[in-house]
GULUM-989884 format. One line per field, with one value per residue: residue number from 0; residue in one letter; x, y, z of N, C-alpha, C in turn. Coordinates in steps of 0.2 Angstrom, whole numbers. Example, Ala and Ser with C-alpha at 12.3 -4.5 7.8 and 13.67 -1.06 7.14 Angstrom:
2
nr: 0_1
rest: A_S
n.east: 66_64
n.north: -28_-11
n.up: 39_35
ca.east: 62_68
ca.north: -22_-5
ca.up: 39_36
c.east: 66_64
c.north: -16_0
c.up: 39_39
END
This chain:
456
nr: 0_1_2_3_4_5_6_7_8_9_10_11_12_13_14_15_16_17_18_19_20_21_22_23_24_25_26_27_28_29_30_31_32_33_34_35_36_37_38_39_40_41_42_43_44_45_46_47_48_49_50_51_52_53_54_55_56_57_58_59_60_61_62_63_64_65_66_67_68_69_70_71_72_73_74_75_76_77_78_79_80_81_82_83_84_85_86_87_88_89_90_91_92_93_94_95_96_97_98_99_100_101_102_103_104_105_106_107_108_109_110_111_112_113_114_115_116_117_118_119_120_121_122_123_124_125_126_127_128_129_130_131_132_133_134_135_136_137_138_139_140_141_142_143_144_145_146_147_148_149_150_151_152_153_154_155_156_157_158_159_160_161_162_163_164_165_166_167_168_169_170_171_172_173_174_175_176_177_178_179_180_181_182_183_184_185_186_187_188_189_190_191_192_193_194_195_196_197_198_199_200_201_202_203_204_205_206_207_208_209_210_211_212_213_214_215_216_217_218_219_220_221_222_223_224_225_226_227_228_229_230_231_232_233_234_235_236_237_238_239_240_241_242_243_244_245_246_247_248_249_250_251_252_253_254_255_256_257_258_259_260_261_262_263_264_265_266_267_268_269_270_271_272_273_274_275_276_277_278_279_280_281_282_283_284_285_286_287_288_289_290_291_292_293_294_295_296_297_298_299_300_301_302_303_304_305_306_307_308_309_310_311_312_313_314_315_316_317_318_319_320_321_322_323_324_325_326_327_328_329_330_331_332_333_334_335_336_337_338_339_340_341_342_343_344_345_346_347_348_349_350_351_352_353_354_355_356_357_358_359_360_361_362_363_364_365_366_367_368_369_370_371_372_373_374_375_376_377_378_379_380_381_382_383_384_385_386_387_388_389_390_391_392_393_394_395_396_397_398_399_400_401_402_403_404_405_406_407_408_409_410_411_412_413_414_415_416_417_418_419_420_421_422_423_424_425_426_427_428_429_430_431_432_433_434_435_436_437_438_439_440_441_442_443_444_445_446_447_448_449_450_451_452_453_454_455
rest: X_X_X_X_X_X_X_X_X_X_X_X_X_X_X_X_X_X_X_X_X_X_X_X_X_X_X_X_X_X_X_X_X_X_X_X_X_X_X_X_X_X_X_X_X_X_X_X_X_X_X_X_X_X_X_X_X_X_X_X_X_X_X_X_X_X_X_X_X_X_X_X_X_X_X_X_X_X_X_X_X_X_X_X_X_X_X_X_X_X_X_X_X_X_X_X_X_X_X_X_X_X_X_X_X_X_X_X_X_X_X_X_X_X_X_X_X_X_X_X_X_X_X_X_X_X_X_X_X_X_X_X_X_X_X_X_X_X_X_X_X_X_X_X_X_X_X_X_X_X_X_X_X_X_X_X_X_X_X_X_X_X_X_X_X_X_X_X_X_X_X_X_X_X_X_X_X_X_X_X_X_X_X_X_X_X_X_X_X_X_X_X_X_X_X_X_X_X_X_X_X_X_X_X_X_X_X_X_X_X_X_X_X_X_X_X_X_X_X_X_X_X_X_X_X_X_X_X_X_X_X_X_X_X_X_X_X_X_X_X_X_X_X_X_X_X_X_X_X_X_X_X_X_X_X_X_X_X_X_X_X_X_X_X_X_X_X_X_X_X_X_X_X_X_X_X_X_X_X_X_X_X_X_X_X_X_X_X_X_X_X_X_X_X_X_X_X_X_X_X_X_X_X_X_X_X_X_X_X_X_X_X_X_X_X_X_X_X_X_X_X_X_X_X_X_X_X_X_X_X_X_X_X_X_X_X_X_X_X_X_X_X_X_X_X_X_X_X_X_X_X_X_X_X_X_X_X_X_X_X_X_X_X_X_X_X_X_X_X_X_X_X_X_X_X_X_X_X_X_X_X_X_X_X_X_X_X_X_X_X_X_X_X_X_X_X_X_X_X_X_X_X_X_X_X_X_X_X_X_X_X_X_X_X_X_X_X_X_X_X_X_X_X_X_X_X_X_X_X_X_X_X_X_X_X_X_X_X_X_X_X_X_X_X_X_X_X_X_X_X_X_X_X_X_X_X
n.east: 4_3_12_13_25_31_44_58_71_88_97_108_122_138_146_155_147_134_137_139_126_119_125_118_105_104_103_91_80_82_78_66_59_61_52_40_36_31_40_40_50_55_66_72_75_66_54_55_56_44_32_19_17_21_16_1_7_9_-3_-8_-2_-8_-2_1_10_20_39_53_70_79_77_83_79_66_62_68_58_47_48_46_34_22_9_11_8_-3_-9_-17_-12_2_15_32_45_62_73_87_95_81_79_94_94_83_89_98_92_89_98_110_108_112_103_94_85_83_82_83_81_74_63_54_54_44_35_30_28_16_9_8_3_-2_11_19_14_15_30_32_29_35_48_50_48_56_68_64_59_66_64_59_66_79_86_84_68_62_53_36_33_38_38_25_24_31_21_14_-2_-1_13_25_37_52_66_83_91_87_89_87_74_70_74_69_55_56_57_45_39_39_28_34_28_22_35_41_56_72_83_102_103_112_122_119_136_140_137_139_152_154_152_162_171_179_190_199_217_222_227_230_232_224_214_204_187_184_178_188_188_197_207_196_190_200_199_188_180_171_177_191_188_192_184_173_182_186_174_170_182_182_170_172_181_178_168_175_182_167_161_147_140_128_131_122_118_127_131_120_120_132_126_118_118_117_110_103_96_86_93_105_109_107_117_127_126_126_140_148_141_145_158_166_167_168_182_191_188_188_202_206_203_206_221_225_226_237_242_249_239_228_222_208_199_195_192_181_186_202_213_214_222_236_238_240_250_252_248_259_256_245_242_239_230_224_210_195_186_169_158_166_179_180_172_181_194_188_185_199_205_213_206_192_190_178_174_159_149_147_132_124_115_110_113_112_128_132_145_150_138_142_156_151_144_154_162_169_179_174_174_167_162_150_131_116_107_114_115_103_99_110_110_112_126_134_140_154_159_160_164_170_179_196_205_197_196_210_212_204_208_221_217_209_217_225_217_211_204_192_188_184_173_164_160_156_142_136_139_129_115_116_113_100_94_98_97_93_80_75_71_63_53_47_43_31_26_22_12_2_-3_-6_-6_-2_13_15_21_33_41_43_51_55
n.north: -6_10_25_39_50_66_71_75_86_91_106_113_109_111_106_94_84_86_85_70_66_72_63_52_53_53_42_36_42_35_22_22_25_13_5_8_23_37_51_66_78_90_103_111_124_129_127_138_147_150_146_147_143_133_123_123_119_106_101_100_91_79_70_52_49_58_60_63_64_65_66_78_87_86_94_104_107_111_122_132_127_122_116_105_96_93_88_74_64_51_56_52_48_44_42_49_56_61_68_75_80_90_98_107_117_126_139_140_149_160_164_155_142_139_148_160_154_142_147_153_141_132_141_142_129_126_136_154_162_150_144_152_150_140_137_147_143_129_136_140_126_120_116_107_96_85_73_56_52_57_66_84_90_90_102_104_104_95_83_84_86_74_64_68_60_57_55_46_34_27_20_17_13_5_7_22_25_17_25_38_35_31_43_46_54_46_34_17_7_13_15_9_-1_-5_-10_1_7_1_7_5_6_-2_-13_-19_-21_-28_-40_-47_-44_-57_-57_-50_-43_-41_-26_-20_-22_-19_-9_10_17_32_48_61_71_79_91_100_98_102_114_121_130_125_112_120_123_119_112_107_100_90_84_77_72_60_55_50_41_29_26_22_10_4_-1_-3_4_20_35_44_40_37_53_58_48_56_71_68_74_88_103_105_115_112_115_117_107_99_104_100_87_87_91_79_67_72_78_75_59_53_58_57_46_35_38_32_19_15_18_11_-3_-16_-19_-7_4_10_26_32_45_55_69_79_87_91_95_90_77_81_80_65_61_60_45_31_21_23_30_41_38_43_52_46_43_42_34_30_23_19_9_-1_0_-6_-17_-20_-23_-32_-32_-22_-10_-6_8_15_28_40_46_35_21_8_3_1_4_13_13_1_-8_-4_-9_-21_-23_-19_-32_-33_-38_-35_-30_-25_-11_-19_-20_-21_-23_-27_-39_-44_-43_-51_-61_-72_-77_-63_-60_-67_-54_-44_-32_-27_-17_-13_-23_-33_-32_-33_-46_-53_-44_-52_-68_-67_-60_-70_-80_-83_-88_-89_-78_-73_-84_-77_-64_-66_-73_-63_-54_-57_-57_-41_-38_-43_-36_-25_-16_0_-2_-14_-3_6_-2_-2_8_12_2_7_18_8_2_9_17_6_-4_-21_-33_-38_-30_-18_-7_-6
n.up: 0_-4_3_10_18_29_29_41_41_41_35_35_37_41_49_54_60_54_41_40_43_32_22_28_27_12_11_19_14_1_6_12_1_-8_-1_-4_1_-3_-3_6_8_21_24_39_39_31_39_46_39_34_42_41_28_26_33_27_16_20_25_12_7_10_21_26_38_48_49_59_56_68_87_90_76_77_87_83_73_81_88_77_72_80_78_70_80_79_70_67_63_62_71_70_80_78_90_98_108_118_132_133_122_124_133_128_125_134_145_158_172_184_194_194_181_167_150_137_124_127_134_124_117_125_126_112_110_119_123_126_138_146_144_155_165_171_169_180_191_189_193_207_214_211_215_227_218_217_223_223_212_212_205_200_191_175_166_165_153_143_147_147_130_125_131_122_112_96_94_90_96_95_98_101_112_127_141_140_140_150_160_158_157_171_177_175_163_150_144_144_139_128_119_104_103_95_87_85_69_55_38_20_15_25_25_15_12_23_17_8_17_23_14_15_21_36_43_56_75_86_85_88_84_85_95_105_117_125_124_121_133_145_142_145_157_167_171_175_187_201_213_204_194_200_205_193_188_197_196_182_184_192_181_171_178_182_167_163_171_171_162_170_180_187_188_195_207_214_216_222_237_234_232_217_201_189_176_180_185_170_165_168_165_152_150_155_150_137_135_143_151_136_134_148_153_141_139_149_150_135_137_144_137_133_122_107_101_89_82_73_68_76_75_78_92_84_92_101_98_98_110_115_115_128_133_130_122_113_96_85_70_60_49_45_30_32_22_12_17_30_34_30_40_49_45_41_56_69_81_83_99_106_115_123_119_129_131_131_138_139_126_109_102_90_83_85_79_67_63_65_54_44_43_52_69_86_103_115_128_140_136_140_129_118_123_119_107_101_109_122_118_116_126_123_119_126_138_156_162_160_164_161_146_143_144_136_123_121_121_109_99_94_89_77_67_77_77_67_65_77_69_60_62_70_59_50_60_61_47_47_57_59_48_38_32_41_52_45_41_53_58_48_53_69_58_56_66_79_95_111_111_103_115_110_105_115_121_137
ca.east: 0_7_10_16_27_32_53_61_79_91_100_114_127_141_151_158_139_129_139_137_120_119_127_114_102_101_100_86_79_79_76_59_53_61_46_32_32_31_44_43_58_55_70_73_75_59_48_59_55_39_29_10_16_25_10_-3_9_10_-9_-10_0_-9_1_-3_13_26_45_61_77_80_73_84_76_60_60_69_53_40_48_41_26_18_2_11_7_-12_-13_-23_-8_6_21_36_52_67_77_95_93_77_81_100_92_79_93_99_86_92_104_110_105_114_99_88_84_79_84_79_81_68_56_53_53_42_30_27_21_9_5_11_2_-1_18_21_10_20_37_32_26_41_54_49_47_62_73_62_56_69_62_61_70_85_89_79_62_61_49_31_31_44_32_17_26_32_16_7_-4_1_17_25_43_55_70_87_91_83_90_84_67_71_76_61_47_56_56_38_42_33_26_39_25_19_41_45_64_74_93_105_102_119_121_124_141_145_135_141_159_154_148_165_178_184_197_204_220_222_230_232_230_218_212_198_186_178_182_190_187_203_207_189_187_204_198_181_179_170_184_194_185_193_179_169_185_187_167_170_186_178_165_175_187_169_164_179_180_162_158_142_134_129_133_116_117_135_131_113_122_137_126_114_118_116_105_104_92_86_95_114_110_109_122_135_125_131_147_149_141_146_166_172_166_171_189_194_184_189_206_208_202_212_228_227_226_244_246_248_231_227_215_207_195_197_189_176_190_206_218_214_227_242_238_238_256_253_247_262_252_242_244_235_233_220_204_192_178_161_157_172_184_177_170_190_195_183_188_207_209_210_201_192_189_171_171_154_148_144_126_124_115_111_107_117_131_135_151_150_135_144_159_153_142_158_163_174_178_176_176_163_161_143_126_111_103_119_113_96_100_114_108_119_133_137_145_161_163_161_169_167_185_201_208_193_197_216_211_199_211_227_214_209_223_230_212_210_197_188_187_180_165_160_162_152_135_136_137_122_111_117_111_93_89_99_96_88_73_70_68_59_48_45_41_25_21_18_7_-3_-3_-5_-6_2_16_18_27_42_45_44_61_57
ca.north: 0_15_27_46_53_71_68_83_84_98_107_118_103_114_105_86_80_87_79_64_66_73_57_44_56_52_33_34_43_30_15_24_24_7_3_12_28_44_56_73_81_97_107_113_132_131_128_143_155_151_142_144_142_127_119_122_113_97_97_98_83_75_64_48_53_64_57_67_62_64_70_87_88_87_100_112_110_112_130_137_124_118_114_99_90_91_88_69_57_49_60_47_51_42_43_49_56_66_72_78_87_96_101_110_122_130_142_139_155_164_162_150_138_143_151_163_149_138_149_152_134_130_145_141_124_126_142_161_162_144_141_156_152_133_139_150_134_125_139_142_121_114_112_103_91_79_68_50_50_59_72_89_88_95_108_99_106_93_76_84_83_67_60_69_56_58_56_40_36_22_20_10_12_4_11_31_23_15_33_43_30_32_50_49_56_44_26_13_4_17_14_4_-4_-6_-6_7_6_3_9_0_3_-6_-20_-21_-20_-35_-46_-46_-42_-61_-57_-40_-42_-38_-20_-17_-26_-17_-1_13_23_37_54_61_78_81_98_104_97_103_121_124_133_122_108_122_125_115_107_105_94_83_79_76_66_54_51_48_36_27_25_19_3_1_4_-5_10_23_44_46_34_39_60_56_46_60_74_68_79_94_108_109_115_107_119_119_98_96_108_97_80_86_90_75_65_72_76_70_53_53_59_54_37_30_36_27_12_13_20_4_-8_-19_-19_-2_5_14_30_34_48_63_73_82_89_87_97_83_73_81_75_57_58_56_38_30_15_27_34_42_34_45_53_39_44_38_29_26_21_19_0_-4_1_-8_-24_-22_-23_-40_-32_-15_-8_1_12_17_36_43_46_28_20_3_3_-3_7_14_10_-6_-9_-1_-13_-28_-23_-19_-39_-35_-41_-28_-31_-19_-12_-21_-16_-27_-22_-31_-46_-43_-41_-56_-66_-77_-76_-56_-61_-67_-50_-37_-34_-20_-14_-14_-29_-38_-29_-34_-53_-52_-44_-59_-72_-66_-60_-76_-87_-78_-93_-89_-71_-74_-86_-74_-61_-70_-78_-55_-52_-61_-52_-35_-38_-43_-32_-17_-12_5_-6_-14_1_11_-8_-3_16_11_-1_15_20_4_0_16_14_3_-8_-26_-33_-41_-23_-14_-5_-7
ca.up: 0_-4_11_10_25_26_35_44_41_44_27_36_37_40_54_52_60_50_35_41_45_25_22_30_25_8_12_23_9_-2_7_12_-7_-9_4_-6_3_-4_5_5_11_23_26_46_33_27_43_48_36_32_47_41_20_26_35_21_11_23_25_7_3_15_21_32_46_50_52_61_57_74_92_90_72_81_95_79_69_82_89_73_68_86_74_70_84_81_64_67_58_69_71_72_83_78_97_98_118_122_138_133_116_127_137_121_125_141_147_164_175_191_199_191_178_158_148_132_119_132_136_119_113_128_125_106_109_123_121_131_145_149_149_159_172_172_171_186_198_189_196_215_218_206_221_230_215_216_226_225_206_216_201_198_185_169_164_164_144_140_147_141_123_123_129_118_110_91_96_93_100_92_104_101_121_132_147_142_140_158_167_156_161_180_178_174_156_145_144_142_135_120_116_102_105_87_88_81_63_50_31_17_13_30_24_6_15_26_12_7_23_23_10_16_24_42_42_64_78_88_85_93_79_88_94_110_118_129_124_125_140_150_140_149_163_172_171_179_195_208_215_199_192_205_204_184_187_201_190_175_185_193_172_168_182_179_160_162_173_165_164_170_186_191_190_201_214_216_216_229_242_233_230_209_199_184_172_184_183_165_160_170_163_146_150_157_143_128_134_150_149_130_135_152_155_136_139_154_145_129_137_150_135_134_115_104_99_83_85_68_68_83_69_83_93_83_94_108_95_99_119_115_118_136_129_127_118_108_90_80_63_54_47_37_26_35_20_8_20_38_32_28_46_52_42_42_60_71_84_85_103_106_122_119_119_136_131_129_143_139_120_106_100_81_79_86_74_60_67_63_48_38_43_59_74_90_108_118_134_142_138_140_122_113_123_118_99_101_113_125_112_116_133_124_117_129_145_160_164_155_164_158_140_142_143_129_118_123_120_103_95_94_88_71_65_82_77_59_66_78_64_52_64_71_53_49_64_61_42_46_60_59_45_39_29_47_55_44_43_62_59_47_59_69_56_56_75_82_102_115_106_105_121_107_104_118_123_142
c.east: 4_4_13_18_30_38_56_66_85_94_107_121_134_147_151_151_138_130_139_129_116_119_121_106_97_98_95_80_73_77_68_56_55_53_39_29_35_34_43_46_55_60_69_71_68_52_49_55_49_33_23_12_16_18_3_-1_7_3_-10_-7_-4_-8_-2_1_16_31_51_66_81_76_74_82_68_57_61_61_46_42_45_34_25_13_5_9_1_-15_-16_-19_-4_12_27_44_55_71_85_95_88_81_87_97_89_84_97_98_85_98_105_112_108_109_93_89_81_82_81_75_73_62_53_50_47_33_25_24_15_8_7_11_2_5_21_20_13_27_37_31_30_50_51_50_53_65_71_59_60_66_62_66_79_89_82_75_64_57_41_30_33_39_26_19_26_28_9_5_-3_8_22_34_47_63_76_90_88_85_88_79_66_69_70_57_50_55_48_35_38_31_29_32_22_28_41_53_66_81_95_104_110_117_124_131_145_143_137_150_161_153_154_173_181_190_201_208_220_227_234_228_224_218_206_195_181_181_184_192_191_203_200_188_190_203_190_181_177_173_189_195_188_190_174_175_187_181_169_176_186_174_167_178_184_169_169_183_175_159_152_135_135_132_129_116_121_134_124_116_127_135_120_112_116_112_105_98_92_93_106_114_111_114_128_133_128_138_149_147_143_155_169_172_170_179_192_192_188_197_211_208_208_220_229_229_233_248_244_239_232_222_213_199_197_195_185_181_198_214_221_222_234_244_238_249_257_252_250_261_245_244_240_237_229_214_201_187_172_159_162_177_184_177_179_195_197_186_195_210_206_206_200_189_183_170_165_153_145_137_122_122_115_110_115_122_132_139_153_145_139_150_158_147_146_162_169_173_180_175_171_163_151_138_122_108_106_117_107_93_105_113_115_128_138_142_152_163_163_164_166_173_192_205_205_195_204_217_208_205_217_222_212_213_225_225_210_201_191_183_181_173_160_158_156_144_131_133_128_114_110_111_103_89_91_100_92_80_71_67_64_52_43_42_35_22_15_12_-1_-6_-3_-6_-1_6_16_22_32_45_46_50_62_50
c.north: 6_21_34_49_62_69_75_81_91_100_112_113_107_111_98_84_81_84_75_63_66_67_49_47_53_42_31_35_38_22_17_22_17_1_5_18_32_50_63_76_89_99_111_122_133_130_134_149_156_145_140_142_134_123_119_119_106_96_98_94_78_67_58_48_57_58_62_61_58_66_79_91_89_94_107_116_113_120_134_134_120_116_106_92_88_90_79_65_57_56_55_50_46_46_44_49_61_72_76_82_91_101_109_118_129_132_143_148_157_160_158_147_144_147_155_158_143_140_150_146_131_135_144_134_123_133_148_161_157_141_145_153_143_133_144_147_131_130_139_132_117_112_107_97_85_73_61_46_52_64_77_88_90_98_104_99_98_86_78_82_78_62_60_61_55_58_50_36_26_24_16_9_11_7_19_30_23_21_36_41_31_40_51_52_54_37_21_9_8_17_8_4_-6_-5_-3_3_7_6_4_-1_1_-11_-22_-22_-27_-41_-49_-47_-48_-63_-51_-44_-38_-31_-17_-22_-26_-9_0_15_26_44_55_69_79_89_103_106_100_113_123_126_128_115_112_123_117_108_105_100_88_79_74_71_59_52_46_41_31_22_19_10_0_3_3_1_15_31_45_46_39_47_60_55_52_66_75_71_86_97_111_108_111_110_116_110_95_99_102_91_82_87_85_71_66_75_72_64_51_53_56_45_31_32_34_19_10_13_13_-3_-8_-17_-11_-2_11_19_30_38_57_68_82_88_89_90_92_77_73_79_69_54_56_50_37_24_17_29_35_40_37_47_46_42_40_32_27_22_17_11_-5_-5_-5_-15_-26_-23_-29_-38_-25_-16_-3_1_15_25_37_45_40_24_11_1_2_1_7_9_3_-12_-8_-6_-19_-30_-24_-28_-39_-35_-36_-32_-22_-18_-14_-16_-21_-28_-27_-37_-47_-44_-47_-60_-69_-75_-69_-55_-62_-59_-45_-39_-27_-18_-16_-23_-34_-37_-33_-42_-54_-52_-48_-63_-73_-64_-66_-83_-81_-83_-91_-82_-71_-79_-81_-68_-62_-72_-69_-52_-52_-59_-48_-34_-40_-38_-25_-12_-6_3_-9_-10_3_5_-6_4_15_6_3_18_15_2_4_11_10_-1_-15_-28_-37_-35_-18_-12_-5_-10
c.up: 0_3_7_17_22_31_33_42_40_35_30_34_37_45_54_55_55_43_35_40_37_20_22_29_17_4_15_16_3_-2_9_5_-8_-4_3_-2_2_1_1_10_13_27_33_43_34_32_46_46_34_35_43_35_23_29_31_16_14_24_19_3_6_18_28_39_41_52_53_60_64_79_90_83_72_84_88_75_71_85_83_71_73_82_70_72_85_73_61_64_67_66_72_74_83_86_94_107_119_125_136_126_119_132_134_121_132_141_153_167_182_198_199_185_172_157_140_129_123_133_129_116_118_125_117_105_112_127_127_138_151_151_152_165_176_173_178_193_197_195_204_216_214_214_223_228_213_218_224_216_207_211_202_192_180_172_162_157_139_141_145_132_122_126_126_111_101_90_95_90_96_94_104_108_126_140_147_142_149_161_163_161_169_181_177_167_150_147_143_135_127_116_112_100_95_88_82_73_59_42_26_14_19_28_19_8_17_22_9_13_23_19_10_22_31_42_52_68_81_87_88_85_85_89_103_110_122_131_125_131_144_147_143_155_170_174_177_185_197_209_210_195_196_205_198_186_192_197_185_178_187_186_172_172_183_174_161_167_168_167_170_179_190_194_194_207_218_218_221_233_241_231_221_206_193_178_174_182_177_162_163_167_157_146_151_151_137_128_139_150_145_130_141_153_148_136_141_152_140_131_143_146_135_128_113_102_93_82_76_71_72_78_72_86_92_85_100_103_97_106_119_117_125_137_127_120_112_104_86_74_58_54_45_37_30_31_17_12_28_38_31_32_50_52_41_49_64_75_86_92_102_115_120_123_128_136_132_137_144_131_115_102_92_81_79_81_69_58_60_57_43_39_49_64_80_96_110_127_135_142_138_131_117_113_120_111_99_104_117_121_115_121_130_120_119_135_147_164_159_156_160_148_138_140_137_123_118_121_111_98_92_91_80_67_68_81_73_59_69_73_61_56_66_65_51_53_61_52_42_51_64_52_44_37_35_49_53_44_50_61_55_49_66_67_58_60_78_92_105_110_110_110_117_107_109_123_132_146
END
């Protein structure tokens, strides 16, 4: 049956994301029409510049949903077109992290929570006075709203959105499900679970990788924010680096907890608002983590390690010499190159991203689509997606990592079965034709999701 979606998607693409994002973009694209749905393409621009044009169009295609790219493709299109959310089809959220894109949307305050960009985005979806009169209830009792979740709330704008009823949420992490649904945020049950989706030129790579020469023993692909990190202010403060590097050091002896857990437990005792709480939970997830916790990891393995990528912050590069078993060995193209990495090395290391709570990481998806063999730190979703099997290739500290990589080194056969059964998985149910499979599911199964699919 042919279907018609109308799919957000950003156009600026100015900074290595976004060219990625450009990149996987025009894949997503065209595995949608390969699946009989009519896409029409709206530019992040174009709801911008011309809100009501823009919305006469989409109810003049009239299409049967709405699909974001991403969450923070989401939040960008309803700050100009809140009429979105009431226009009677589903709206489908592909997940990257909610909570840490709404975060996006605040400026931490002297003497309170919010900030311009927030009030704004707050006010445009549930209307002037109404958000006034909730961000004024929200500011005088935030302190006191920890209670039994033991961090500060959001802003009630943010649960009302995401369980607004037209709304419908498609998840590769089940653990940000978890913390949501414990935060009271959405319905675990109205989640449906899908793991990280690959592209095809890691699968077209993998159909092949058993005849690519071995190129490095073990290599990382990711990126590493050092220099940022030891450049922020609040890295600098005394007391704010101590918290951040007990944390990191915490992470990095138990990879299997998460960012989320770690900075909850540690800040327990203190009095922060929602705003002061989530500016340190990105700091901490999106550098500290990423930098200190994977350099603790990598810089602990025994054998040399090969970085490819550090693209993100690529000043961090010339710090790697405090890693005497570190070296940088390069950029790689996303799709030309990346897949060749992936498959020339005997075993790639995935420290997974600090936003990453239990859910199944990229690169380790992207890994073992191009036909290589990685080694992960634990999440449960691997298991979930691998079954039984996934225990012999994660680990939750470096010793446990060090052993891993001594064992396998030295079993090349052992490597290339599991390789090959991973392969096989990854190829039926991480692809993008699964998932978008699961996103006009959505359309056709509106409400509560099957319990095989649901992500908690």
């Amino acid at each position: 049956m042919k279907r018609r979606f109308v799919f957000f998607c950003n156009d600026g693409f100015s900074g290595p994301w976004e060219t990625l994002m450009l990149l996987r973009l025009r894949e997503m694209v065209q595995v949608l029409e390969s699946l009989d749905v009519e896409v029409m393409q709206v530019r992040l621009s174009e709801v911008t510049e011309d809100p009501a044009g823009m919305l006469r169009k989409i109810r003049a295609a009239k299409p049967d949903a709405m699909l974001s790219a991403n969450f923070n493709y989401l939040l960008l299109a309803l700050v100009d077109l809140p009429e979105l959310l009431n226009q009677g089809i589903p709206l489908i959220c592909l997940w990257d992290d909610p909570l840490w894109a709404v975060t996006t949307f605040f400026e931490p305050k002297p003497n309170g929570w919010g900030g311009s960009r927030e009030a704004v985005f707050g006010k445009s979806i549930f209307g002037r006075l109404r958000a006034r009169r909730q961000f004024a209830r929200y500011a005088k009792s935030s302190e006191q709203d920890a209670h039994s979740v033991g961090v500060p709330m959001p802003p009630p704008w943010f649960g009302e959105l995401m369980r607004h009823p037209n709304l419908k949420h498609i998840a590769w992490d089940s653990g940000q499900v978890a913390m949501l649904h414990g935060l009271g945020i959405v319905d675990a049950a109205r989640v449906r679970w899908h793991p990280v989706a690959t592209y095809k030129p890691f699968l077209d790579a993998g159909a092949k990788a058993s005849s690519m020469p071995a190129k490095a023993d073990v290599s990382f692909v990711g990126n590493i924010y050092l220099k940022l990190l030891e450049d922020d202010p609040r890295y600098q403060e005394a007391k704010s680096r101590s918290l951040i590097e007990n944390i990191c050091a915490t992470k990095a002896n138990q990879l299997h907890k998460s960012t989320w857990d770690l900075l909850a437990t540690a800040i327990q005792d203190q009095q922060l608002d929602f705003a002061a709480f989530f500016d340190l939970y990105r700091l901490m997830s999106a550098s500290a983590i990423n930098s200190l916790a994977r350099l603790s990891v990598l810089g602990g393995i025994k054998q040399p390690v090969s970085l490819f990528g550090l693209f993100a912050d690529p000043a961090s590069r010339e710090l790697l010499s405090r890693y005497p078993n570190l070296k940088f060995a390069g950029e790689a193209h996303h799709f030309d190159e990346l897949p060749g990495v992936y498959a020339g090395s005997k075993i790639n290391v995935c420290v997974s991203n600090g936003l990453i709570h239990e859910g199944t990481p990229s690169k380790f998806i992207d890994c073992v689509a191009s036909g290589g063999f990685a080694l992960c730190d634990r999440k449960k979703d691997l298991q979930r997606l691998f079954g039984a099997g996934a225990q012999q290739i994660m680990y939750d500290n470096v010793d446990e990592l060090n052993e891993k990589i001594d064992y396998f080194l030295t079993r090349p056969t052992e490597r290339q079965e599991i390789s090959a059964w991973m392969y096989d998985c990854v190829r039926q149910r991480c692809s993008l034709k699964s998932l978008f499979e699961t996103a006009i599911e959505c359309v056709d199964e509106p409400g509560a999701q099957p319990e095989a699919n649901r992500a908690a």
